[in-house]
N, C-alpha and C positions, 0 to 999 in steps of 0.2 A: 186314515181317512178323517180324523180329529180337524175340528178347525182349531185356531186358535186360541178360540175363547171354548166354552165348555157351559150348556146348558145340563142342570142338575136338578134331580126332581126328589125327594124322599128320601135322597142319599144315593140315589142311582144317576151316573152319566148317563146323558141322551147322546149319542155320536152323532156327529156330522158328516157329511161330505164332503168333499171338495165345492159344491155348489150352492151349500147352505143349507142341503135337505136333512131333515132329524131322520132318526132310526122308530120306527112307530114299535118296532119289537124291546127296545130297551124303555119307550115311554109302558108297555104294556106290563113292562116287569114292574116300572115306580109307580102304576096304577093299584099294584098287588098281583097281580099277575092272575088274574080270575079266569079261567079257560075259557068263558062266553065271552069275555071281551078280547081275544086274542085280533090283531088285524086284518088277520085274512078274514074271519066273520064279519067285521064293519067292510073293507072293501068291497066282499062281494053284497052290501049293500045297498038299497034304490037309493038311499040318500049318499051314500058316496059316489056312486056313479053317475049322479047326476050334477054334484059340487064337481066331478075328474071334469064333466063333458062341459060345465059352462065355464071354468078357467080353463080350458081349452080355446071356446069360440070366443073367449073375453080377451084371450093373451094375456093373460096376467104376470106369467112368468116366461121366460123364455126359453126353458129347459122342460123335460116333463117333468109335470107333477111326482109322479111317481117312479120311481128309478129301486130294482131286486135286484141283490148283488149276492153273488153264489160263488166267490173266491176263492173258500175256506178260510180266511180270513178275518173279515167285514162281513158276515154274511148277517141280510137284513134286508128290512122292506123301506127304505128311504123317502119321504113326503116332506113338501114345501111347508112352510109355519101355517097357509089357511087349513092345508089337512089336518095337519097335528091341533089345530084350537078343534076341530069339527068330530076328531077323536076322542079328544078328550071333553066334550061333551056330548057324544056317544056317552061313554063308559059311565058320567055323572059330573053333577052339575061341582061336587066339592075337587074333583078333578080337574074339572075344564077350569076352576076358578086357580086354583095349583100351579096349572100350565102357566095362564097366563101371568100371574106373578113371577114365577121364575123364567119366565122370557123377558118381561121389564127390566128384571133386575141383569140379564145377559144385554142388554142392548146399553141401559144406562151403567152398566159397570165401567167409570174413569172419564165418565163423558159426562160433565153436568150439563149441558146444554141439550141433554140428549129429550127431558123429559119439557121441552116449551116446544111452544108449537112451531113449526116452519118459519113462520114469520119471522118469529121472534127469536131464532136460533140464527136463521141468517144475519138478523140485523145484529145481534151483539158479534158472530163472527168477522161482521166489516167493520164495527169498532176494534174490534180486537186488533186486527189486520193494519187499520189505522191508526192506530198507538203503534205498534211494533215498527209502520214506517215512518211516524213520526221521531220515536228514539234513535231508529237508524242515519234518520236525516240529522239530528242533533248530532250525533257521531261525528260526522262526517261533515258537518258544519263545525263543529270546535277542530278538527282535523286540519281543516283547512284556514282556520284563525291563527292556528296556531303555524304553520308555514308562511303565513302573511307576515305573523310578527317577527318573526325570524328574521324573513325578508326583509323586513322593511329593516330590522337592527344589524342588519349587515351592513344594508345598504347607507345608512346611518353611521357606521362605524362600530355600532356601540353590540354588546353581546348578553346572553343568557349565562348564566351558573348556578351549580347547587350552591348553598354553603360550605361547603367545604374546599368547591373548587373555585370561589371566590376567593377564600383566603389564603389558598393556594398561590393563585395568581397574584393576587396583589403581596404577598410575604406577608401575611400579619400571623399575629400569635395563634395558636393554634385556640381548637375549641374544643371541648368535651361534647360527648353525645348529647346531654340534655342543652347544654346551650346550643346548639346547632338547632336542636328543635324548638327551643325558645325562638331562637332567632327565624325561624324559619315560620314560624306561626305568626310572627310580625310581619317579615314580609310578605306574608300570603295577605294580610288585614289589610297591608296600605298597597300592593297592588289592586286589589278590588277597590278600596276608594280612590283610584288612580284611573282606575278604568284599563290594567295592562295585563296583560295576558300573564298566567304562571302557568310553565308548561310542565310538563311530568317526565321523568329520564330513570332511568334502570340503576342502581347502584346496588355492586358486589357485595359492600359491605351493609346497606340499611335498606337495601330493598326498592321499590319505589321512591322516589324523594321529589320536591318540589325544583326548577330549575326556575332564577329569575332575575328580572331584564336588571342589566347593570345598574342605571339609574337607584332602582329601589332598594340594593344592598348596597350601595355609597350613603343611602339616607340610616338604613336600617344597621350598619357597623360603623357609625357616624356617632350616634347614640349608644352602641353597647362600646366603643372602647373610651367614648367619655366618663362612661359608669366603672371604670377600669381602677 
């Protein structure tokens, strides 16, 4: 009957329910476990039966307040968080102060947005929300430039290659790894000052590699076999 976070008081688990309600007999043990503060004594209190009966006519929760479970199991007296702060300020005030720190700390644990207020929780969540579709859209925008440019260099005639399968194709001398990457860092330089797309393609042997429009490795092994 654990939820999956775990409120912890003194070193003692507070159990949960299924519904969110703590166990007031395991809060009774991390209070010290004093016989006068047991929870049947506070329940059949005027002041708890008067907090039961106005979240009742308030609706505050939509379950009962109070939920005794007799399993052999889980057995326990189960209350919603107003009961539990209202016990734990029964029993004393360095208590109730206890409780409610280590309910903060259950509620913000992995959530930094957890501790601003409504407002202002929402509002960075739709930023958040809108950067995450603006990246998406960037995606999906370079995706599509990059099929335009395809397009248009077929239709053109003209083709995309790594280095390597340039020099494939055209038979030239072979290159070593570091000159492919030399070369390939040039032509990445002068297609952005060209304004041409360099698309990206899977290679077995170096992984990711740059592939690019013909034009710009006629200029860029133009220059390296003059240097030859």
């Amino acid at each position: 009957m654990a939820g999956s976070n775990s409120l912890t008081i003194s070193d003692v688990l507070v159990r949960m329910d299924h519904d969110g309600r703590f166990c007031l007999n395991d809060l009774h043990r991390a209070s010290g476990g004093n016989p006068s503060h047991r929870p049947g004594h506070w329940l059949r209190s005027q002041q708890a039966h008067d907090l039961i009966a106005e979240m009742g006519d308030a609706q505050i929760c939509a379950g009962p307040p109070v939920v005794t479970v007799n399993d052999g199991i889980n057995n326990g007296t189960f209350v919603v968080k107003e009961l539990v702060y209202a016990y734990a300020m029964w029993i004393s005030p360095k208590f109730h102060l206890q409780v409610i720190r280590a309910y903060d700390t259950l509620v913000t644990d992995g959530d930094p947005l957890a501790t601003l207020p409504p407002e202002q929780r929402a509002l960075v969540a739709l930023m958040i929300d809108q950067a995450e579709t603006k990246k998406r859209l960037a995606v999906t925008e370079d995706k599509v430039a990059r099929i335009e440019a395809k397009q248009q260099a077929f239709e053109e005639g003209s083709k995309f290659f790594t280095i390597i399968g340039y020099v494939v194709w055209k038979g030239l001398p072979s290159v070593s790894a570091s000159e492919a990457a030399a070369l390939g860092k040039r032509a990445t330089r002068l297609s952005k000052e060209q304004c041409i797309l360099v698309d990206r393609v899977r290679d077995p042997r170096f992984g990711v590699v740059g592939s690019y429009h013909e034009s710009i490795l006629e200029a860029v092994f133009a220059e390296f076999l003059e240097g030859l």
